[in-house]
N, C-alpha and C positions, 0 to 999 in steps of 0.2 A: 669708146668702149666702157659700160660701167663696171662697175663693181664685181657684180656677181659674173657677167662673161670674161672677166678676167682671172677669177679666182677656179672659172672652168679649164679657160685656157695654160695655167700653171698648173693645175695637176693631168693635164694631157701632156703636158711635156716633160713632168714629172715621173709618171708613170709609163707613157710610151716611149721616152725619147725623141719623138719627132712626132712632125703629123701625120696623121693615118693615110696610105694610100689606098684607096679600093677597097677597104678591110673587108674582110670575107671572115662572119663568124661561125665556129667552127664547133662543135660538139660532138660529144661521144660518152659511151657508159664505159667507165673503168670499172674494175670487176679486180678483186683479190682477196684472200684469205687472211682471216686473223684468229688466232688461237681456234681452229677449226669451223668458222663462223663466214661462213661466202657473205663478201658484203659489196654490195651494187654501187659503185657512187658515179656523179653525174658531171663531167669536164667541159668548161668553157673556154674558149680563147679567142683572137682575131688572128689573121694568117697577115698583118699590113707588115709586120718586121718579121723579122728573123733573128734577133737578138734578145737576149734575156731580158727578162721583164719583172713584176712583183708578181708574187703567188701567195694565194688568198684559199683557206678551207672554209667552207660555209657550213653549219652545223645546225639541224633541224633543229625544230621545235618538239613537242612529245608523243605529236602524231605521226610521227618520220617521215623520211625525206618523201619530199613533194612536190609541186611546182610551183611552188613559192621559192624554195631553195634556187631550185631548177632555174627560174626569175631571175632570182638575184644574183648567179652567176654568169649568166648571161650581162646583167648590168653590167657588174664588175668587170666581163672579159672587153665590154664596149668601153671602158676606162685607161683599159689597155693590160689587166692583168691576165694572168691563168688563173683562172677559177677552178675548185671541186668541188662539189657538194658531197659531202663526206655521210656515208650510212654506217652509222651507230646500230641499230637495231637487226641488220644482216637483212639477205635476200630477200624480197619477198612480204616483210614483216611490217607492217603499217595498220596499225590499230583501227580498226571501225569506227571506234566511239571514245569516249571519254575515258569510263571504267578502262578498257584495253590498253590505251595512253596511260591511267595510270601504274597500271600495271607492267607496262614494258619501262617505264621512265624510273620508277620505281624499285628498279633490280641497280640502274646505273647510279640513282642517289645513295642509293644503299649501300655501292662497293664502289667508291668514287678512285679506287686504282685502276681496276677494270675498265671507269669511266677515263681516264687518262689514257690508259694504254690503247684502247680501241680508238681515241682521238689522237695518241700519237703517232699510230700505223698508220693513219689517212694523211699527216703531216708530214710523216716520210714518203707516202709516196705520191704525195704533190712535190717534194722537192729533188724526186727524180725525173719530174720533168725537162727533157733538152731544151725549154723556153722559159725556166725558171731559175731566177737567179738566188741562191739559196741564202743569199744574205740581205734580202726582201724580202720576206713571209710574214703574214698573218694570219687570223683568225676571226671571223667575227660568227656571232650562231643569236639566234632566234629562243627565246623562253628558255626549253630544257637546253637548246643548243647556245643559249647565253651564259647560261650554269659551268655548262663544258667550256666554254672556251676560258672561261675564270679558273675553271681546275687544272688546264693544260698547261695556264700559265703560272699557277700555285705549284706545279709538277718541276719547274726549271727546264721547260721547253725553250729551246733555243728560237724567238720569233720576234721579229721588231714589235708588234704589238699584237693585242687583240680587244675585239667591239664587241661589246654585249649588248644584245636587244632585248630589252626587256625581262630580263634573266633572274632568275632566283639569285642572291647575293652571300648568300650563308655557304658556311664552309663547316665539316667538324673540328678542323685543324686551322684555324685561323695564320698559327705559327708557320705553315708552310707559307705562308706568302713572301718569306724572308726569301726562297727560293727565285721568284719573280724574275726574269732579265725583261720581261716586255713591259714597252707603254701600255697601259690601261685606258681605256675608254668604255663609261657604261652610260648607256643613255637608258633610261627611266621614268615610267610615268610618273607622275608627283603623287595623285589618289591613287596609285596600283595596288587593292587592296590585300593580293597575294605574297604581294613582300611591306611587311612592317615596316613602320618610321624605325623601329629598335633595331629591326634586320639591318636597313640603311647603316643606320649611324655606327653597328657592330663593322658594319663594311669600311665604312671611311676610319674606324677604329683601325681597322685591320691593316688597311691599306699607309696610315698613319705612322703607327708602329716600325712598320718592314720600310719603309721610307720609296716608298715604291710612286716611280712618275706617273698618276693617274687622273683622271678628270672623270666627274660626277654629273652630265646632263638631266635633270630632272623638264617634263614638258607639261605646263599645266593643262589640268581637264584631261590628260590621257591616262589611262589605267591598263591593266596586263594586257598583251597582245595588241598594239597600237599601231603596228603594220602590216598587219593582218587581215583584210578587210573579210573573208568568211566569216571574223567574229562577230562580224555585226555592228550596229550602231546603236548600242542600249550599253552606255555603261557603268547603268544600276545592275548591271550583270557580274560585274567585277573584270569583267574583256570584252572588249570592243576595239572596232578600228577608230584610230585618230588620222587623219590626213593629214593634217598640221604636223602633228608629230612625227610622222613617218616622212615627210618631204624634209624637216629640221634634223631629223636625225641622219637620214643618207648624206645631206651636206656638211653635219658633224663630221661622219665617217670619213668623207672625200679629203676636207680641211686635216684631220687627224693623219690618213695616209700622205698627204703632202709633205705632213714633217715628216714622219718615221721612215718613206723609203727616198729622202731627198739625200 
């Protein structure tokens, strides 16, 4: 067995307890209310146990949830977790176009409490799940949903960790990071011309300071949106898909949950 089927086989056993039998994956729309805001989000799981397991929110990017989220909870639930893909933006609401995205992503940078609290009603009620075990939870989210998951855990969200993909890295409030109880992990392109080297290094500043357990992945040649493959392959663009990166960063993530929910 090399290398890498072994490091598969440790976090199947990490994260499921046991081997999968017949798994049967399971999905459904969760549906609830937040400060008067119906918001839609999307659950993944396997039906092979019956015993608690890790839970995992997924947090879109700035086009709102999608099925890329959609995707990547389904990975996850194949991993052995509860997945949710968590809607920020409420019912319905999913931008056309670019202008739209900035404009709805733009209300949550703006009032980055807002942006917490609508990320931590989706966190609570992933951890009213009967198959989640509450001293397991994560975070990982996509661009705008990388931003958020950084602020959730600036906020002293109770969560072993959280993964940012390609996430804007700037905070108003650096100082909140003293807050942190989670592991950090940001994976990042190296040219991502959307977040500065200054932005960067304010982050590892940040992160620095508040003495906070984090890891800095940078992947060369990838730039914003680098698991995204709608972006495209032009990344004179400033976003495009990287394969590379995207295949390097999910086995980041995998290796990162091995520790935190071991």
């Amino acid at each position: 067995m090399n290398c890498a089927m072994k490091a598969v086989t440790a976090l199947a056993i990490v994260l499921a307890g046991s081997w999968p039998a017949a798994a049967k994956l399971v999905t459904e729309i969760v549906a609830y209310d937040h400060d008067g805001v119906e918001l839609e989000c999307y659950l993944a799981y396997d039906d092979a146990t019956a015993g608690r397991r890790p839970g995992v929110i997924v947090v879109h990017q700035w086009m709102g949830l999608s099925e890329n989220e959609r995707l990547r909870a389904r990975m996850l639930a194949e991993l052995g977790c509860v997945a949710l893909a968590v809607d920020v933006y409420g019912r319905g609401i999913r931008p056309a176009d670019v202008s739209g995205a900035r404009e709805q992503a733009g209300k949550y940078y703006g009032d980055r409490a807002t942006f917490r609290n609508r990320l931590a009603a989706g966190l609570a009620r992933l951890k009213q799940h009967p198959l989640v075990d509450p001293a397991r939870v994560a975070a990982i989210g996509y661009c705008f949903g990388g931003s958020g998951v950084l602020e959730l855990a600036r906020s002293g969200a109770d969560l072993a960790g959280v993964v940012s993909f390609h996430g804007n890295l700037d905070t108003p409030n650096p100082e909140d990071a003293r807050a942190i109880k989670a592991k950090v992990l940001v994976c990042h392109g190296a040219i991502d011309p959307h977040v500065s080297q200054e932005t960067v290094a304010s982050f590892v500043a940040e992160m620095e300071a508040a003495r906070i357990d984090y890891q800095l992945v940078m992947y060369a040649g990838a730039v914003h949106a680098f698991t995204q493959k709608e972006a495209g392959d032009d990344p004179s663009r400033g976003a495009a898909y990287h394969a590379t990166a995207d295949r390097r960063s999910w086995q980041h993530m995998q290796q990162f949950f091995a520790e935190i929910f071991d």
